[in-house]
C-alpha positions in Angstrom: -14.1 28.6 4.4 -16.0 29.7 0.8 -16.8 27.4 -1.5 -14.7 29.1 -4.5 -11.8 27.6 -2.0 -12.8 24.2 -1.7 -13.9 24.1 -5.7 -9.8 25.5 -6.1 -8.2 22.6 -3.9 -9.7 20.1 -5.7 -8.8 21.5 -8.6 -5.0 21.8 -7.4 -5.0 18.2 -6.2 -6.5 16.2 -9.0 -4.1 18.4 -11.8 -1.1 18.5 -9.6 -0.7 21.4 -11.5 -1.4 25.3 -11.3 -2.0 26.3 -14.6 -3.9 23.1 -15.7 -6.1 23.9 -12.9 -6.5 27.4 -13.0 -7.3 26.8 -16.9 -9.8 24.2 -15.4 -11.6 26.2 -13.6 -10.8 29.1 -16.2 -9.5 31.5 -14.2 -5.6 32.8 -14.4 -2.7 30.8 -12.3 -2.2 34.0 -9.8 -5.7 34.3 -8.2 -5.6 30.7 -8.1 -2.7 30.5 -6.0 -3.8 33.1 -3.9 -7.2 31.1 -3.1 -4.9 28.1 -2.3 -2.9 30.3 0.5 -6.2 31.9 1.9 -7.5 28.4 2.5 -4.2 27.0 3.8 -4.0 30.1 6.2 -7.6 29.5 7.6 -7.0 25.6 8.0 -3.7 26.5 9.8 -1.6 24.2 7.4 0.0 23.8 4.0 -2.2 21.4 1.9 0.0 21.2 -1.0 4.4 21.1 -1.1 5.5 23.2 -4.0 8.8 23.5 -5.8 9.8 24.8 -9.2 9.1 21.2 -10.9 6.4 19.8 -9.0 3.1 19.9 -6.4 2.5 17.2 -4.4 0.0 16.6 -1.7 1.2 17.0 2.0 -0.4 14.2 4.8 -3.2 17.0 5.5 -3.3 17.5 1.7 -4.6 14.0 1.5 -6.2 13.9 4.9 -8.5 17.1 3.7 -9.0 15.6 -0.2 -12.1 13.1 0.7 -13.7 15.3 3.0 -13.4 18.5 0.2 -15.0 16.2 -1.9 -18.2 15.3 0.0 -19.0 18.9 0.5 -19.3 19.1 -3.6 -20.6 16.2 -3.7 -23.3 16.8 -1.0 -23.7 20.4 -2.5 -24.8 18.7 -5.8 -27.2 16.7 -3.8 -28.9 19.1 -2.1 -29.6 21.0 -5.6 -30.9 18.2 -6.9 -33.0 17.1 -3.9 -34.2 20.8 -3.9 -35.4 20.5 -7.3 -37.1 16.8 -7.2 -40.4 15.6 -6.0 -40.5 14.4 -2.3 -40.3 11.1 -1.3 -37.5 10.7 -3.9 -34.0 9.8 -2.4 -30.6 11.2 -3.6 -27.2 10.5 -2.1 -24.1 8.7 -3.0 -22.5 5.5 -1.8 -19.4 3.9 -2.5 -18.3 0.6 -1.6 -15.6 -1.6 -1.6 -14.4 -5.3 -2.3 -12.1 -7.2 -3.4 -13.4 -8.9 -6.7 -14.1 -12.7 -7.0 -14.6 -13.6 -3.3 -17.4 -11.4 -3.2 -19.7 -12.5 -6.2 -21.9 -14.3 -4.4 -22.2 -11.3 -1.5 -21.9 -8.1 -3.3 -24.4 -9.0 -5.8 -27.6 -9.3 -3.2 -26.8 -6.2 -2.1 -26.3 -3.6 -5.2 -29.5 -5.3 -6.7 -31.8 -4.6 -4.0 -30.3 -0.7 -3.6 -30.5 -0.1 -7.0 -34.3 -1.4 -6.9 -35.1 0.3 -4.0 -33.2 3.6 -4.5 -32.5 4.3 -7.9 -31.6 8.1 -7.5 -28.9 6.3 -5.3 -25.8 7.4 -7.0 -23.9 3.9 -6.5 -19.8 3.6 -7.1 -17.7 0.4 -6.5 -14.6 0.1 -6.1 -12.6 -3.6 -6.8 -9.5 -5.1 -6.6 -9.6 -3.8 -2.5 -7.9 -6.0 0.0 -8.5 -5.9 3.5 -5.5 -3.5 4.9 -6.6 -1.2 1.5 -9.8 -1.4 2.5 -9.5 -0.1 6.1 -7.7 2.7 5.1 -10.1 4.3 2.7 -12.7 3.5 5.5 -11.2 5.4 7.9 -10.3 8.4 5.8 -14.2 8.4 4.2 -12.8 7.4 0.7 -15.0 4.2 1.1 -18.7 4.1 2.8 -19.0 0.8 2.9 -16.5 -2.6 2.0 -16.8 -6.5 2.0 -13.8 -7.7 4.0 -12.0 -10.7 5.2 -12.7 -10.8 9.5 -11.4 -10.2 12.0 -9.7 -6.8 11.5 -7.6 -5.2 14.0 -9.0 -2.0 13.0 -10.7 -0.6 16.5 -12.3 2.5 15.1 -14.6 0.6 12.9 -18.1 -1.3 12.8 -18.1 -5.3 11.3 -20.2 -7.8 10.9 -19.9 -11.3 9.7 -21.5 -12.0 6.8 -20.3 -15.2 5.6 -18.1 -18.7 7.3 -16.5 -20.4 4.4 -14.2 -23.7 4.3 -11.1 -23.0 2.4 -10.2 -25.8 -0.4 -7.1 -26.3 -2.7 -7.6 -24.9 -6.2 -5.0 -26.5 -8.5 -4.0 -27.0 -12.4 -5.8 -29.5 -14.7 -2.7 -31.1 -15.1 -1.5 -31.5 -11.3 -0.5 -34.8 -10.1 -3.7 -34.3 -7.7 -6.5 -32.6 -10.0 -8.2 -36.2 -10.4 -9.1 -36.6 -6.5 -12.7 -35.9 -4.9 -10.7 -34.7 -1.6 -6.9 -33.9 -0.5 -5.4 -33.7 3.0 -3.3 -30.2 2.8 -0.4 -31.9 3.5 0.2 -33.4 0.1 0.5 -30.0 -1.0 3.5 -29.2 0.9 6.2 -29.6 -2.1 4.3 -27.0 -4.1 4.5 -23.2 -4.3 1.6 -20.7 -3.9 0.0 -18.0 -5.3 -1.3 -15.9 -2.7 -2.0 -12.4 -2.1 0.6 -9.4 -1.1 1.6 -9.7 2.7 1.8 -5.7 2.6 -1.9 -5.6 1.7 -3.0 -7.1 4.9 -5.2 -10.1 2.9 -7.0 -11.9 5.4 -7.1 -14.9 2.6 -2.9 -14.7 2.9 -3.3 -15.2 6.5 -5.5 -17.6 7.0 -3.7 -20.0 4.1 -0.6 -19.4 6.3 -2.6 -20.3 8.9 -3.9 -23.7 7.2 -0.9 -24.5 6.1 1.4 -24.3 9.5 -1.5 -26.3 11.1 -1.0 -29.3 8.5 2.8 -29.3 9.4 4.0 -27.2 7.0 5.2 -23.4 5.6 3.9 -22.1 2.8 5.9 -21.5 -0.4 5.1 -18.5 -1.8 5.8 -18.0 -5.8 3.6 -15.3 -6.6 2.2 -12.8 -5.0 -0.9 -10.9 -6.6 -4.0 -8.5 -5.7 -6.9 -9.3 -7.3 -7.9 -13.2 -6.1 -9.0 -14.3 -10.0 -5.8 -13.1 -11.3 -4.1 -15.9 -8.6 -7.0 -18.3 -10.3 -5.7 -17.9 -13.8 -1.8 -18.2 -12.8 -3.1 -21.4 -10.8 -5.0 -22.6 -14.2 -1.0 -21.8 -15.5 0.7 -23.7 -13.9 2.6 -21.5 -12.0 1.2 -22.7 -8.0 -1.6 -23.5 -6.2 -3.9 -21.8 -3.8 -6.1 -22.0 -1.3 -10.0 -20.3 -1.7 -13.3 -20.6 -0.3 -15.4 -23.2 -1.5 -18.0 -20.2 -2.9 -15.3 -19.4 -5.8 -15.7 -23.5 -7.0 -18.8 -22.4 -9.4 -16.6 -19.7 -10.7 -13.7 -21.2 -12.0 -11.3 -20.5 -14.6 -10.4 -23.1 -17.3 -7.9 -24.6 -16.6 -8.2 -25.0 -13.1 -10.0 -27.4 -10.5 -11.2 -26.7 -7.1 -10.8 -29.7 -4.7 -12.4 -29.7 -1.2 -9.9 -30.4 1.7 -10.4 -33.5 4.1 -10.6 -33.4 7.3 -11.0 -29.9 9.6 -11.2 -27.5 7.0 -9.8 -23.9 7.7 -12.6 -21.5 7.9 -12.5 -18.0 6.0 -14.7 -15.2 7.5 -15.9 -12.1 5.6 -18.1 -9.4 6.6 -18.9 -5.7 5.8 -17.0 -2.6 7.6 -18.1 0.4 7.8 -16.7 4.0 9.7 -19.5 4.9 12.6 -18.1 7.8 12.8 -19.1 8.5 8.9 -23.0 7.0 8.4 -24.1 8.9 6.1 -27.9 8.8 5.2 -27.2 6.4 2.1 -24.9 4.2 4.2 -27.7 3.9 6.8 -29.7 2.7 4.1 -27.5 0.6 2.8 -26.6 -1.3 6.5 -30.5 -1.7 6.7 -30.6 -3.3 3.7 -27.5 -5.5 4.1 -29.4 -6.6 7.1 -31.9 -8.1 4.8 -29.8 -9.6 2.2 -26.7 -10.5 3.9 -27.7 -11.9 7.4 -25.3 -13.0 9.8 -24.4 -16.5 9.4 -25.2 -19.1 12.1 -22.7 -20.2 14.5 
């Protein structure tokens, strides 16, 4: 495998296009094409489906993408590294989360590797729920991603990171938005906001959870990713949800976060990462998570 292959591939699979990427890499459309074959030949597969109208990635197209890309990437590292004084560290590292339920955790985290590593080449990646979040571990999209636990996800490393009671967050103008405290129950005749069922959201599961343990199913009305965007259709009127108690500092007008009586249901989140993948960043970056972000006590 040459690199002039790989550098063609990626070309290929971010155009979706032969002639955009053969003018890309400024080259003509027929040697391109040709490169594309060679590699597919020595891989023993076709990486792209081609008709008169379209290219399109086939499952080994996208299975080989991420991995094409490190070599580049970790090509460009090594020049770099090559070219620096020693003791400096280059590498890359992205990590995923999910947005609002991590701003307390993410934070500690990209601070103390940015201050610590600033040749670090950092990328972040939000809006990820769990099932999301698992996938692009597994196929080295991601290094490194704040999750909800547990994950039925056996070719993965966790570790808990944080144990948080749930509570109601409602409208200003809800019949219950006055009170210090609510039992879930008095929530039953309402609809929820919660996150997409095909995303596997750990917060979706365990507010099904909560809510089948007070005596009752949950209504959903809306179902979005990103858990701020619930927050602002809560502050309009359009359900309630259920968060952890960290997301009460952060608000949005409109809306009021109300602890829940009695025994509270508990969200756990943690990092993943692939062992199969550690990287010398993403060692690193788990040493330093150790620091920040210690494991909760039971």
């Amino acid at each position: 495998m040459e690199l002039r292959q790989i550098e063609s591939f990626l070309a290929v699979a971010e155009e979706l296009h032969f002639g955009r990427a053969a003018r890309r890499l400024r080259m003509a459309q027929s040697p391109l094409s040709q490169t594309i074959k060679k590699l597919e030949k020595d891989l023993g597969t076709d990486l792209f489906e081609r008709n008169t109208r379209a290219v399109s990635l086939t499952t080994a197209g996208f299975a080989f993408l991420p991995h094409a890309r490190k070599i580049l990437e970790e090509l460009d590292l090594a020049r770099r590294a090559a070219t620096t004084d020693s003791g400096t560290f280059y590498g890359r590292l992205s990590i995923g989360f999910s947005g609002a339920l991590n701003h307390r955790t993410l934070p500690p985290l990209t601070r103390a590797l940015r201050h610590r590593y600033p040749d670090l080449a950092l990328t972040l990646h939000g809006g990820l729920l769990t099932q999301d979040a698992v996938d692009q571990l597994r196929n080295g999209a991601l290094d490194l991603a704040f999750i909800g636990l547990p994950v039925d996800a056996p070719s993965l490393a966790t570790r808990r990171i944080t144990v948080e009671p749930l509570g109601a967050t409602v409208s200003v103008d809800h019949p219950l938005a006055a009170r210090r405290s609510i039992a879930l129950i008095e929530l039953a005749g309402d609809g929820f906001v919660t996150m997409p069922e095909a995303q596997g959201s750990t917060l979706r599961e365990a507010t099904f959870s909560a809510c089948m343990a007070a005596g009752f199913r949950t209504r959903v009305v809306q179902e979005v990713s990103d858990p701020y965007t619930a927050l602002s259709l809560v502050a309009g009127g359009v359900g309630v949800s259920l968060m952890p108690d960290s997301v009460a500092g952060i608000m949005p007008g409109g809306t009021v976060f109300i602890p829940l009586s009695g025994s509270a249901q508990m969200l756990v989140s943690g990092i993943a990462w692939n062992p199969d993948l550690v990287s010398p960043a993403l060692a690193l970056a788990l040493e330093i998570a150790n620091e920040v972000l210690p494991a909760p006590e039971d």
